[in-house]
N, C-alpha and C positions, 0 to 999 in steps of 0.2 A: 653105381657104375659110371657116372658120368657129374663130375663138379662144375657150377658156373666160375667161370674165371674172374678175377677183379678186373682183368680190361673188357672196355664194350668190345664188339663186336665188329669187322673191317666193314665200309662201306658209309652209310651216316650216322654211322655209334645208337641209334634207337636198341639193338639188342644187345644182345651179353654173348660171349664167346663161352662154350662147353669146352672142357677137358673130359678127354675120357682117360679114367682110373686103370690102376693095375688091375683091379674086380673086374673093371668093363671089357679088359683089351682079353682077360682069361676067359669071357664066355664068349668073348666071338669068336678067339682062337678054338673053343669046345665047341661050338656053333658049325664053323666051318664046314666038315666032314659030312654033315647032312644039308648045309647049304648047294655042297659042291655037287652032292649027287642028283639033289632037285634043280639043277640048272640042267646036269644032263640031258634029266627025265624028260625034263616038261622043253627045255629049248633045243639044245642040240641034237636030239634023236626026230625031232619034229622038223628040223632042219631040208631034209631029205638028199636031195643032190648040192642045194646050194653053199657055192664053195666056200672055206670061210673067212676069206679074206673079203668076200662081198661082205657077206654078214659084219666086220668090224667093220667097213666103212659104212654100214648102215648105222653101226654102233658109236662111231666118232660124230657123227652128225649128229644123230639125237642126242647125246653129250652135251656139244658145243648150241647147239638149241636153247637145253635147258640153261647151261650158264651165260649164254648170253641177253638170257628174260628174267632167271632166276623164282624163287619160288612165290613170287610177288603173283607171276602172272598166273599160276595155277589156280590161285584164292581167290583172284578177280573171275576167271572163265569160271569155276568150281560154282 
């Protein structure tokens, strides 16, 4: 579902860059449909009143969060 690429990876080249396959991009497109409804379920019905343009700006921040620490800092706090 997913090939290492022959370039490293952006940033100081220690990893390898993934491609994802025509296999991988078909099960997530199948994926999908039960993803989208578990986002429903479990986030936006739980939402209640809050509108939801707060909600993406709560959502752009943690975003920009993570990419601005990256997955480095996870594994250090973890």
């Amino acid at each position: 579902m997913i090939r290492r690429s022959a370039s490293k990876a952006p940033g100081d080249g220690r990893g390898q860059a993934a491609v994802l396959t025509d296999a991988g991009l078909e099960r997530i497109q199948g994926a999908w449909p039960a993803h989208l409804e578990s986002v429903r379920r479990v986030v936006l019905a739980n939402l209640g009143d809050l509108p939801l343009a707060e909600f993406a700006r709560a959502l752009d921040a943690i975003a920009a969060e993570e990419t601005s620490h990256g997955p480095a800092r996870r594994r250090a706090a973890g």
